[in-house]
C-alpha positions as CSV (number, residue, x, y, z in Angstrom):
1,X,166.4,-124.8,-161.7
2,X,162.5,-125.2,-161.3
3,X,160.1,-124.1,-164.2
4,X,156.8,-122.7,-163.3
5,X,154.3,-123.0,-166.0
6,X,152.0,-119.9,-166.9
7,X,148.9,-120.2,-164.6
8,X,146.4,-119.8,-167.1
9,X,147.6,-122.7,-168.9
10,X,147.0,-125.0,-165.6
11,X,143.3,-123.5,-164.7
12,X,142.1,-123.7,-168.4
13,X,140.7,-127.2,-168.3
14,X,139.7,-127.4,-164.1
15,X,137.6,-124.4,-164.7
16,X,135.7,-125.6,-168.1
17,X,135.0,-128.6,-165.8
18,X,133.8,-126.6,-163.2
19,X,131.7,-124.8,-165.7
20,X,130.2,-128.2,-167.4
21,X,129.8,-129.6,-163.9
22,X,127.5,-126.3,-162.9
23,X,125.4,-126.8,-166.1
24,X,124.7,-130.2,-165.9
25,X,123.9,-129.4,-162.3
26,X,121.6,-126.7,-163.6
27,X,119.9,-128.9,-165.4
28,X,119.5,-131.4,-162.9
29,X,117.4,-128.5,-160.9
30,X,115.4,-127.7,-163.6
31,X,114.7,-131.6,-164.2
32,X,113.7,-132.0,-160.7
33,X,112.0,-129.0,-159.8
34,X,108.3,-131.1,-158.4
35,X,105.2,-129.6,-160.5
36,X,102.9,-127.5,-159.3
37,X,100.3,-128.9,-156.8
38,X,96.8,-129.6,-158.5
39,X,94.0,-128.3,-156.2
40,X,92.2,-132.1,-154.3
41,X,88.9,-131.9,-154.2
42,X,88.7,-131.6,-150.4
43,X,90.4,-128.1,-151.0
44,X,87.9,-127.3,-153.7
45,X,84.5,-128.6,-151.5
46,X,86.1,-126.7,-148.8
47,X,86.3,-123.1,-150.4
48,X,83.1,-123.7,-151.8
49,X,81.5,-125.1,-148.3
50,X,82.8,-121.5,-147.0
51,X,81.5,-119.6,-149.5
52,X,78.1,-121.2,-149.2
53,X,77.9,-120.1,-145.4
54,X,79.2,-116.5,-146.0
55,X,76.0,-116.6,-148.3
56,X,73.6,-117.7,-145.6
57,X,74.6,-115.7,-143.0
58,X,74.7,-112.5,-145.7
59,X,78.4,-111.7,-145.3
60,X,78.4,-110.0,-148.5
61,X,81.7,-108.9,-148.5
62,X,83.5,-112.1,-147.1
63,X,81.5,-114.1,-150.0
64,X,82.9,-111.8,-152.9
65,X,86.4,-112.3,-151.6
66,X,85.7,-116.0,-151.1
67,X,84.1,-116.1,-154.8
68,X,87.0,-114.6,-156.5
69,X,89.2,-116.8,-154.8
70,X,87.6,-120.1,-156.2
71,X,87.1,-118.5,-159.8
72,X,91.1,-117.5,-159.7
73,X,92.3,-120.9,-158.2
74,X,90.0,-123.5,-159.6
75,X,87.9,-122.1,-162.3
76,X,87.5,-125.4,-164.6
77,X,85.0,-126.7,-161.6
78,X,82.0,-127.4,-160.4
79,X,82.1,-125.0,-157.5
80,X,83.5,-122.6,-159.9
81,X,80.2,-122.4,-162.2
82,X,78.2,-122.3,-159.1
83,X,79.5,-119.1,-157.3
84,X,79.7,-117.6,-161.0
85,X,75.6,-118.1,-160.6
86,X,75.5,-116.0,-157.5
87,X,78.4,-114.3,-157.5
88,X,77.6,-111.1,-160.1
89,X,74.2,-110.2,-157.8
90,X,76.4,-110.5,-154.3
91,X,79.3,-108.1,-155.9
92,X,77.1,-105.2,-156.9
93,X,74.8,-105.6,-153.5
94,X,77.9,-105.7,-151.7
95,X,79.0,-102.5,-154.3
96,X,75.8,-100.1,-153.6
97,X,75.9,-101.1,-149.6
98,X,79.9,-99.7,-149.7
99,X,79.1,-96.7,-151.6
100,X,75.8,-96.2,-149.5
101,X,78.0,-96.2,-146.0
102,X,80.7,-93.9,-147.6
103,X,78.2,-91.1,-148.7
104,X,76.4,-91.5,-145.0
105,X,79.6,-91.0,-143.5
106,X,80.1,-87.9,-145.2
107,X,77.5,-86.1,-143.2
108,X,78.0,-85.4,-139.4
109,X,75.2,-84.6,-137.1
110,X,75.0,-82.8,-133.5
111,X,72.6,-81.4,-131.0
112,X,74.1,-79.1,-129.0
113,X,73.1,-75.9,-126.8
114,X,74.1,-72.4,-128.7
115,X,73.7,-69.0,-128.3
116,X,70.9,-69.2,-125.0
117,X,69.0,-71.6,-126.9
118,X,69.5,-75.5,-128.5
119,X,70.9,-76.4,-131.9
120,X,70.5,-79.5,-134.3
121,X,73.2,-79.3,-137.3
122,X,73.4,-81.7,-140.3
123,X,77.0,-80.7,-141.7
124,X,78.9,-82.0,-145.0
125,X,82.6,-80.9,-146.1
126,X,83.0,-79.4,-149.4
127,X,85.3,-81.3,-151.6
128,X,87.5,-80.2,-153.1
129,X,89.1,-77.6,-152.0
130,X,91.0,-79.7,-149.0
131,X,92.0,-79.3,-145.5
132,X,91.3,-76.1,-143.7
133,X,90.6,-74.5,-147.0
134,X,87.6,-76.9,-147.1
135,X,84.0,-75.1,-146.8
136,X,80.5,-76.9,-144.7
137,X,77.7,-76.7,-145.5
138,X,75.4,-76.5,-142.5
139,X,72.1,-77.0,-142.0
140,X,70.4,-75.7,-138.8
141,X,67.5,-75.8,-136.9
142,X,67.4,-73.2,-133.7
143,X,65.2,-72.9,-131.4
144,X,65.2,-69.2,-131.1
145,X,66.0,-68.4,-134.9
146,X,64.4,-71.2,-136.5
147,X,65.8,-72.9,-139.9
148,X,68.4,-72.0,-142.2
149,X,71.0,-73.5,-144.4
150,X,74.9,-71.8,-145.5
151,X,77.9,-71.9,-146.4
152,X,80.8,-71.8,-143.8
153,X,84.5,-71.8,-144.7
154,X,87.7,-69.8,-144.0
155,X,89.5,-66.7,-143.7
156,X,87.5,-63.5,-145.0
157,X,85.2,-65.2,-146.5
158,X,83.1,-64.8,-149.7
159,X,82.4,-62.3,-152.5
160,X,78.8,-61.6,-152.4
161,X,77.9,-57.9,-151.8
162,X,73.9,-57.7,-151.6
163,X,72.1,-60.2,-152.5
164,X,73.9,-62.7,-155.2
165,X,73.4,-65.9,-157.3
166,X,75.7,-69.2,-156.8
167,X,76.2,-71.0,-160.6
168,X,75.1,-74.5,-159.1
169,X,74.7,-77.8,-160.8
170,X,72.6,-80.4,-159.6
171,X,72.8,-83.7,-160.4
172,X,74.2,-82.6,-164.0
173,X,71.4,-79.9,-164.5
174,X,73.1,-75.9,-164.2
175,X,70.7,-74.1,-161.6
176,X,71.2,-70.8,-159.6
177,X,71.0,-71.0,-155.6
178,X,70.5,-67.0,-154.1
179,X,72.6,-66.3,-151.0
180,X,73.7,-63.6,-148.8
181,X,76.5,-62.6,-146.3
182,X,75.7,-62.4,-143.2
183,X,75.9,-58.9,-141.6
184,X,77.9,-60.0,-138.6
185,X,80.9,-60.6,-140.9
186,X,81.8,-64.3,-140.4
187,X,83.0,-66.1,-143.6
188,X,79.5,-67.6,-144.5
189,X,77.1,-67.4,-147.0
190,X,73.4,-67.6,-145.5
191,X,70.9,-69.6,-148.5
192,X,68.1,-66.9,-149.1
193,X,65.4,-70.2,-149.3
194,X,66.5,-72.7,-147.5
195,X,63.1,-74.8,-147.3
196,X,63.5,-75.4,-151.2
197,X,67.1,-75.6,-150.6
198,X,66.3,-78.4,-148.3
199,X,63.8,-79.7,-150.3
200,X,66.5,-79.9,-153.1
201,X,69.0,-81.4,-151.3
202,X,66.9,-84.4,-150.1
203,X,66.5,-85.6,-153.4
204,X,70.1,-84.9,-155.2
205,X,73.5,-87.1,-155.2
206,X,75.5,-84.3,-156.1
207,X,75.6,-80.6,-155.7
208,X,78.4,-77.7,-157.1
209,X,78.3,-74.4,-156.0
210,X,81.0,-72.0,-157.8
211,X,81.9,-69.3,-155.1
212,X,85.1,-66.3,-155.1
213,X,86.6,-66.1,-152.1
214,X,87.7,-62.9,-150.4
215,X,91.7,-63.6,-150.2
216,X,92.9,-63.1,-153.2
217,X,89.4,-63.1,-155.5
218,X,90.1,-67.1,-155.6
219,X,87.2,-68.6,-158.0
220,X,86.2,-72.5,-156.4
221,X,84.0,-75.3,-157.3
222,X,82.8,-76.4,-154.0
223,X,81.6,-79.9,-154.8
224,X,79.4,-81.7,-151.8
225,X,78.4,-85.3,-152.6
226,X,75.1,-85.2,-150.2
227,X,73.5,-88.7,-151.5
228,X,73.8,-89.6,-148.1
229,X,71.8,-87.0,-146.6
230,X,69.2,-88.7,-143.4
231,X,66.7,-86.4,-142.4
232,X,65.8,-88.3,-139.6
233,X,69.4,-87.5,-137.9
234,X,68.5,-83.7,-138.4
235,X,66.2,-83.7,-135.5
236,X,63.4,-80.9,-135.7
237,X,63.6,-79.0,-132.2
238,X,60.4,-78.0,-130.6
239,X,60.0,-73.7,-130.2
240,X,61.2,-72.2,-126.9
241,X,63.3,-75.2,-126.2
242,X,66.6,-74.2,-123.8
């Protein structure tokens, strides 16, 4: 009669073989694994030839992306010390230009015909609130009813019986801008002076108006970022236009 040994007494030394064969193999990888590539110095004269040409042709944002990219890679080099010469002035050009596009796009302007007569509107979204909870402000130039500036949002509206005073800060100092509602009802609030309203506007970065809405008695801090304000693109309409 056959005897069958235990199986774990006939795997015991194949598999610590197996297991000494993966390690040294392991240790084979690791002793072969290549280093990493040092940068030539065609790849470094080549970044640098780039970022040279973004600079002549005043691609100011190309250049900061091409400048970080040769301080990140290959900054123990010549080229690196030279972009970090320009570099710094570039980024915060390149800085103030994006920040100056994004506050122009905020403001949206439009000629149009309205009410029997012709329009110009220079309009800016509150922010926050968001969506259709958001509140313009519009200024307006008509040819029939001449200039004013207001608040327009949603719903019902504003709380502002009379005559009333908006807590405003500008630019960090706490002023008081006097409005009214408008006697047709719409949800607006019509800026008693809006020359000096204007006036103020044209000069400020920031402007906070704290209104209550009609639904609900809902206190807001309407915040409009108007740094970007042109008045050139608020074209003055001539009287009696149609």
């Amino acid at each position: 009669m056959k005897m069958f040994r235990p199986l774990r007494h006939s795997v015991a030394v194949p598999l610590a073989a197996v297991l000494a064969l993966a390690g040294c193999s392991q240790q084979g990888d690791q002793a072969a694994a290549p280093a990493p590539a040092q940068p030539s110095a065609a790849d470094v004269s080549r970044k640098l030839d780039t970022y040279r040409q973004l600079l002549r042709i005043h691609n100011d944002e190309l250049a900061v992306q091409q400048g970080h990219d040769i301080l990140d890679h290959f900054p123990n080099t010549d080229a690196a010390k030279e972009v970090q010469q320009t570099l710094p002035a570039i980024e915060q050009r390149w800085k103030s230009e994006r920040e100056k596009n994004r506050l122009a796009a905020l403001w949206y302007y439009q000629v149009t015909p309205m009410a029997g007569g012709t329009q110009s509107t220079a309009t800016i979204y509150s922010n926050p609130p968001s969506g259709e909870n958001r509140v313009q402000l519009v200024l307006r130039r008509h040819t029939a009813w001449g200039q004013n500036a207001f608040l327009y949002g949603s719903g019902h509206g504003f709380v502002c019986r009379g005559n009333c005073t908006l807590p405003a800060v500008v630019d960090g100092r706490k002023t008081g801008i006097k409005v009214f509602a408008p006697p047709s009802g719409e949800p607006a609030l019509m800026i008693r002076d809006d020359k000096a309203f204007v006036a103020l506007l044209a000069k400020a970065k920031k402007i906070s108006l704290d209104v209550t809405r009609v639904d609900g008695e809902k206190k807001e801090t309407l915040v409009y970022e108007v740094g970007g304000f042109d008045p050139e693109k608020w074209k003055p309409l001539p009287k009696g236009k149609k």
